[in-house]
C-alpha positions as CSV (number, residue, x, y, z in Angstrom):
1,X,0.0,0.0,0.0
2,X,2.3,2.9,1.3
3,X,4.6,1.9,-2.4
4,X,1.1,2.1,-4.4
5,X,0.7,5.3,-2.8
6,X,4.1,6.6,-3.3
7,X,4.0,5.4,-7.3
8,X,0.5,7.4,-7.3
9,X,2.0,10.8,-6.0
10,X,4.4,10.7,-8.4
11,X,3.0,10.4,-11.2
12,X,0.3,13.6,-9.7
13,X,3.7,15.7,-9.0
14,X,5.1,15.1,-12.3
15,X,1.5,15.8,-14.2
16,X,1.0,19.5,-12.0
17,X,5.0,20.2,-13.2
18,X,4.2,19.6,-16.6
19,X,0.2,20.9,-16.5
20,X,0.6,23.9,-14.7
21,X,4.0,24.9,-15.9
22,X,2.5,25.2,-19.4
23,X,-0.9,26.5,-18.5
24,X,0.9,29.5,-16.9
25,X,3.5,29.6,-19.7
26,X,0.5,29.7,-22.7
27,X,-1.5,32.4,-20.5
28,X,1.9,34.5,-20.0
29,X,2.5,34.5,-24.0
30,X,-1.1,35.8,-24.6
31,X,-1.0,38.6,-22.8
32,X,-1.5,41.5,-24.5
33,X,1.1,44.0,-24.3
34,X,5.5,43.9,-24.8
35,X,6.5,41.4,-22.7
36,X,10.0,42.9,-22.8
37,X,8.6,46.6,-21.9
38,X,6.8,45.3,-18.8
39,X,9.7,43.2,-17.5
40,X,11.9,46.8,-18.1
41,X,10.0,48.2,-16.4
42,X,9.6,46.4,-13.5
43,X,13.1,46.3,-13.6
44,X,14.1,50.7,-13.7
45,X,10.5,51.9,-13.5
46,X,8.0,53.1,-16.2
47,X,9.7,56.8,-16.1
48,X,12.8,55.5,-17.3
49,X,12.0,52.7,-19.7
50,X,12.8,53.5,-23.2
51,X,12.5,51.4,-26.5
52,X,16.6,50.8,-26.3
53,X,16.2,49.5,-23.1
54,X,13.4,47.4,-23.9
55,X,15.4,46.0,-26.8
56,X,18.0,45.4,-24.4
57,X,15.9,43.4,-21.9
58,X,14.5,41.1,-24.7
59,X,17.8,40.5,-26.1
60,X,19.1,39.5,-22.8
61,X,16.2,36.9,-21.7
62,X,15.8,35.5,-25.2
63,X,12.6,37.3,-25.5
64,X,13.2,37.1,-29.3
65,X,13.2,33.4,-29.5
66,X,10.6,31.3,-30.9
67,X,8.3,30.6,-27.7
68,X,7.9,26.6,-28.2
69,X,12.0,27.2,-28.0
70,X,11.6,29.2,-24.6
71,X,9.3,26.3,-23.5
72,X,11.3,23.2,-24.3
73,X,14.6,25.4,-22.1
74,X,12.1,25.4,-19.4
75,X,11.5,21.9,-19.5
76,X,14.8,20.7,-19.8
77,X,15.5,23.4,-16.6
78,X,12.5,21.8,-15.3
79,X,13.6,18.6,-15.1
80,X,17.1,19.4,-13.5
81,X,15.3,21.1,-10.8
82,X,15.9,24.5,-12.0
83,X,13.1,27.0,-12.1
84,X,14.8,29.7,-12.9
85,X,15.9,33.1,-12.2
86,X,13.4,36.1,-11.7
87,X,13.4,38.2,-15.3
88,X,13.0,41.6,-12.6
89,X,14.8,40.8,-9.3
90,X,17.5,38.6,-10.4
91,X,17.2,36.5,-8.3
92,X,16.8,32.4,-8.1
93,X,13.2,31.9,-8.0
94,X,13.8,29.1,-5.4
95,X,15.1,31.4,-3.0
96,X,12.9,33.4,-3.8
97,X,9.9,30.6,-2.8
98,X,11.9,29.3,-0.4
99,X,11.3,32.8,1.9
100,X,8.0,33.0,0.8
101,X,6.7,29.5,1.2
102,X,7.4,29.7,4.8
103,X,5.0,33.1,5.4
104,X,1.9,30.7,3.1
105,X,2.8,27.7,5.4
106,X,2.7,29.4,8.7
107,X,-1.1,31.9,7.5
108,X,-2.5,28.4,6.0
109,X,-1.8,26.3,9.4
110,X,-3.4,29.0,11.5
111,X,-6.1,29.8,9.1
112,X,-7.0,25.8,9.2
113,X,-6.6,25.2,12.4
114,X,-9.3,28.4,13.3
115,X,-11.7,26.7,10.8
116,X,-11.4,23.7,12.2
117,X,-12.0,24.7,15.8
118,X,-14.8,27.1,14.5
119,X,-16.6,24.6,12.4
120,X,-16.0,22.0,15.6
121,X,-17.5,24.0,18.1
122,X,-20.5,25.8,16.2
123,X,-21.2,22.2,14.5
124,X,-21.5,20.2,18.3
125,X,-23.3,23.2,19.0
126,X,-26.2,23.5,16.5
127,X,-26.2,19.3,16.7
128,X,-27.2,19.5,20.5
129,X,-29.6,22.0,20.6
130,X,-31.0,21.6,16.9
131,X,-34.6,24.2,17.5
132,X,-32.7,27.0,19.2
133,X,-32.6,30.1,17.7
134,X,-28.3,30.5,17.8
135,X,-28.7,27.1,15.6
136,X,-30.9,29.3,12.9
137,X,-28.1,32.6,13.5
138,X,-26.1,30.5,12.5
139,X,-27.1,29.0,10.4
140,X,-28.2,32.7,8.7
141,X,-24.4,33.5,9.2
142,X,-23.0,30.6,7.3
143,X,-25.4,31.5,4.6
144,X,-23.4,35.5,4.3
145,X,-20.2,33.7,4.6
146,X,-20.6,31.5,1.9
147,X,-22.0,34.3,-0.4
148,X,-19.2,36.4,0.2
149,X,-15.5,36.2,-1.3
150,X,-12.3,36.6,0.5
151,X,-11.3,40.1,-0.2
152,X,-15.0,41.0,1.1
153,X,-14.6,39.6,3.8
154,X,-11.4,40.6,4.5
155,X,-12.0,44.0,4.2
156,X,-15.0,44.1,6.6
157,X,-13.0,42.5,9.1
158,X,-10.8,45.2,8.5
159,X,-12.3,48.0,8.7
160,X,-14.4,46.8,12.1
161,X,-11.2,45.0,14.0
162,X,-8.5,47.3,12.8
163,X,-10.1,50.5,11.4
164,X,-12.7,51.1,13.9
165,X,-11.9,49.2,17.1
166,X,-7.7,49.4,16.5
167,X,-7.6,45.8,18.0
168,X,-5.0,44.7,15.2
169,X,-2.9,45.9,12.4
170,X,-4.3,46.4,8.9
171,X,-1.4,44.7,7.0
172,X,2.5,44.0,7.6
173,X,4.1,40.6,9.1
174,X,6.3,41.6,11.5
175,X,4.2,40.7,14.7
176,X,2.8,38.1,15.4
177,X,-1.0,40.0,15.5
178,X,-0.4,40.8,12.5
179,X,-1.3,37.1,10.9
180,X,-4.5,37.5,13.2
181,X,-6.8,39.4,10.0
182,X,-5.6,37.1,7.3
183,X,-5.7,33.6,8.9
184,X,-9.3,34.6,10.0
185,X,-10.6,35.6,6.8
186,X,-9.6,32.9,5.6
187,X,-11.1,30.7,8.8
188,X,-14.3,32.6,7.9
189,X,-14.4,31.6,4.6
190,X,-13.9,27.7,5.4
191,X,-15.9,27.8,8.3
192,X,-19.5,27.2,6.5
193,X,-18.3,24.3,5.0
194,X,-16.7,22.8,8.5
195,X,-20.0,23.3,10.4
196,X,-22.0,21.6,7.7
197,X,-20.0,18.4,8.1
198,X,-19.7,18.4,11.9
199,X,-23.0,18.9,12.4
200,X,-24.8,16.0,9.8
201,X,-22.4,13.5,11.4
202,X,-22.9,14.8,15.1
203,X,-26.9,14.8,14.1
204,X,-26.5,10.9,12.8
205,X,-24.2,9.7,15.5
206,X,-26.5,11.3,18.2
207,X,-29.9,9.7,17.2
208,X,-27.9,6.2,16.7
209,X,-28.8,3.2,18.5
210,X,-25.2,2.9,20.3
211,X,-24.9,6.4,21.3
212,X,-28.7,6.1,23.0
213,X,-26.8,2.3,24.3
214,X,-24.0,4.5,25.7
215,X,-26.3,6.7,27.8
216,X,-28.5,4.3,28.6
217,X,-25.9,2.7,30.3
218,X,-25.4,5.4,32.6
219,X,-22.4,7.3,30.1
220,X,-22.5,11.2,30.6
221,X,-23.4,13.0,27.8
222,X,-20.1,15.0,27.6
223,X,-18.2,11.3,28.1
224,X,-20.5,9.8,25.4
225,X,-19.8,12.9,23.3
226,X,-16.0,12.6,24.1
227,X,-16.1,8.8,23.4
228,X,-18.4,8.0,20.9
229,X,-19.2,10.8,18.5
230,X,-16.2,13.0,18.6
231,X,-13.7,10.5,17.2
232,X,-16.0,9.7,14.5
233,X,-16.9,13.5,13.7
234,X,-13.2,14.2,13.7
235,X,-12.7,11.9,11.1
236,X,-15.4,13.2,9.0
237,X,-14.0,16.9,9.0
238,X,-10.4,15.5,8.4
239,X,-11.1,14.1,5.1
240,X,-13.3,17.4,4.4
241,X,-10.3,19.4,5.1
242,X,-8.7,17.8,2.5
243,X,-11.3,19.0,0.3
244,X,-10.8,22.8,1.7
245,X,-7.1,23.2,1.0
246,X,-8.2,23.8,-2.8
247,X,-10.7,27.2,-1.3
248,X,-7.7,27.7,1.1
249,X,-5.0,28.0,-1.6
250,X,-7.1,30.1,-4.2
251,X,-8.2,32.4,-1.2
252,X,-4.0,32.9,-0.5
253,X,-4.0,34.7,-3.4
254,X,-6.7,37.6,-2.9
255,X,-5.7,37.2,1.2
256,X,-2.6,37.6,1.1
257,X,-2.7,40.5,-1.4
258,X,-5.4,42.1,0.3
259,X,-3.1,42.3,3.9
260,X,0.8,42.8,2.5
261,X,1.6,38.9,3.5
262,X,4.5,38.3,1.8
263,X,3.9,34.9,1.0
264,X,3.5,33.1,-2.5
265,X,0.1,34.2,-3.3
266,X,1.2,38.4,-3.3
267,X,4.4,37.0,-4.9
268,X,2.3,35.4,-8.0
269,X,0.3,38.7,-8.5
270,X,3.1,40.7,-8.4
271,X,4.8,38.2,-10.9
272,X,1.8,38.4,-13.2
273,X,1.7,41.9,-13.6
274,X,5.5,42.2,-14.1
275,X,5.5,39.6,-16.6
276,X,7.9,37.2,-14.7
277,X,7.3,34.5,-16.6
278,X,9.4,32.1,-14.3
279,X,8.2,33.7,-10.8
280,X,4.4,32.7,-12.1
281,X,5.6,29.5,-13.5
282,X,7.4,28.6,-10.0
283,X,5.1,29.9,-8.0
284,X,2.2,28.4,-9.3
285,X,3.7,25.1,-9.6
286,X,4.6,25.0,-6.0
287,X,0.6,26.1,-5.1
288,X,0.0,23.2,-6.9
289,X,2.7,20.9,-5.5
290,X,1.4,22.1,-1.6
291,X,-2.2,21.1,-2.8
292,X,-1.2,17.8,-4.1
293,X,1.7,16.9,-1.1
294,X,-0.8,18.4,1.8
295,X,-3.6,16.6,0.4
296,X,-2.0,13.1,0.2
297,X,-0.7,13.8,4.0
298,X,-4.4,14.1,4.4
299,X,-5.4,11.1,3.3
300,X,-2.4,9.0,4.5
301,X,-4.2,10.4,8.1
302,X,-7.0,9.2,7.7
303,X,-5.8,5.6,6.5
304,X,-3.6,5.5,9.7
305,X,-6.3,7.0,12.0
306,X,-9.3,4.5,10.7
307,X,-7.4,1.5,9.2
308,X,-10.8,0.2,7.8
309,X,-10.7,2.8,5.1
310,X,-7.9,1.1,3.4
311,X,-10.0,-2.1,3.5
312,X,-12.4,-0.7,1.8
313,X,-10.4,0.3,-0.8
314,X,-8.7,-3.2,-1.0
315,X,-12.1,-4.7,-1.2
316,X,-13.2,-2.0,-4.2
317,X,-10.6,-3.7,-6.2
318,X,-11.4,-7.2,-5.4
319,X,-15.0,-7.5,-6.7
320,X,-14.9,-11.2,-5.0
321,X,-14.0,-10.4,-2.0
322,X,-15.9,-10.1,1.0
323,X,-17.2,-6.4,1.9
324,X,-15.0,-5.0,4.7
325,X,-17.1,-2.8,7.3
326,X,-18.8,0.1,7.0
327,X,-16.0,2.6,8.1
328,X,-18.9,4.9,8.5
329,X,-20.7,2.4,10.3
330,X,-20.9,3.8,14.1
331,X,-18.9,2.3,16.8
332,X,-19.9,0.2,19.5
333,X,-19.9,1.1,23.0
């Protein structure tokens, strides 16, 4: 199994290298616009920027080449594991990422780990008192916050938290409030979706005849909660969270924009708008890489936390075999 898996990432790695290299590479090229002018500029600033200079730049990045030429050199970089050097800075673009990847990583595991207590608590929540009226505010709130994109959110919780109430900055990274806006816009944005799950398997593992068993047996509610149903709903919202990390990724983008965070996502618009061909090709790559490596660590989890979940998967492919059990069967007590 864990060599099947291995074979199976590979072969997803190497597809988003080749897929998503390209994608950006076509989508650079048709851009309207001189690519050369742009990338002058970006480099002396459009005061300065000339047609001599221009001509300059594009002779010096091999603008003038044929672009299936420009691609094949980026595929043969590629596959030595060189993505190249930043047309405007100068720089490598892996040291570039390298800084930058570490300000995503550290926003994204705060931003899922506020979902995930959010959508944790206000799920339990609703699931125990199902007719109250927070369980319909709530549910009129998730209803906003699905509606609503990142930047919208983003900036109401600016201009209320920072703006009006000075409780944190607006933008910057040099604190450690300052990841505080960001990571909860994009908590916000995840949270509908977390609630949703905790509370439909909270609701069925509640009015199930072993969690009724448990009590009846003289189990507290908070121990059969502890016990019983919380395992099972963690599981549940694990393997949704694996889902997520596609809406947490896009949202970097527009997040991380929106507050200065100097992480990949305000690199890539930056890049775009210079015309840094290799920055956007790098950089989206390795969005694409952290989707596909961070969602195989999520399902390699879940197949170590609930060990009948790769039985079922051995049984799918053995139509003789006998079926394995439910792993969303509930447990007994």
């Amino acid at each position: 199994m864990p060599g099947r898996l291995l074979s199976r990432l590979l072969l997803q790695v190497v597809f988003v290298l080749l897929a998503v290299g390209t994608l950006c590479f076509v989508m650079a090229e048709s851009l309207p616009g001189d690519s050369a002018y742009r990338i002058a500029a970006g480099r002396y600033g459009y005061d300065v920027v000339n047609t001599e200079i221009a001509e300059s730049v594009r002779a010096e990045l091999g603008l003038d080449r044929p672009a299936l030429v420009r691609w094949a050199a980026w595929l043969g970089q590629m596959a030595q594991g060189d993505l190249g050097r930043s047309v405007v800075l100068g720089d490598t673009v892996v040291s570039l990422l390298a800084v930058q990847l570490g300000h995503t990583l550290w926003l994204s595991l705060v931003a899922w780990a506020l979902a995930l207590l959010l959508g944790l608590a206000l799920g339990l929540w609703t699931a125990l008192r199902p007719d109250g009226w927070l369980r319909h505010a709530i549910d009129q709130l998730n209803t906003v916050l699905r509606a609503s994109p990142s930047f919208l959110i983003g900036v109401v919780l600016s201009t209320l938290l920072a703006v009006e109430l000075g409780w944190f900055p607006v933008a910057g990274h040099e604190e450690a409030d300052h990841v505080v806006l960001p990571a909860l816009t994009l908590a916000l944005a995840l949270c509908p979706g977390f609630t949703q799950v905790v509370r439909d398997v909270a609701l069925r593992l509640l009015r199930s005849d072993a969690f009724e068993f448990a009590q009846v047996k003289g189990l507290p509610l908070r121990a059969a909660l502890w016990r019983h149903a919380l395992p099972q709903v963690l599981l549940a919202t694990l393997a949704y969270a694996g889902v997520q990390l596609v809406l947490l990724i896009e949202g970097m983008v527009v997040v991380e924009t929106l507050f200065a965070w100097p992480g990949i996502g305000h690199a890539l618009v930056h890049a775009v708008i210079a015309r840094d061909v290799p920055m956007v090709q790098g950089t989206a790559v390795t969005m694409a890489l952290l989707f596909v490596l961070l969602s195989s660590a999520v399902d390699l989890l879940l197949h170590g936390l609930d060990p009948r979940l790769a039985d079922a998967q051995t049984a799918r492919r053995q139509p003789d075999a006998p079926a394995p059990a439910n792993p969303t069967a509930e447990p007994t007590p």
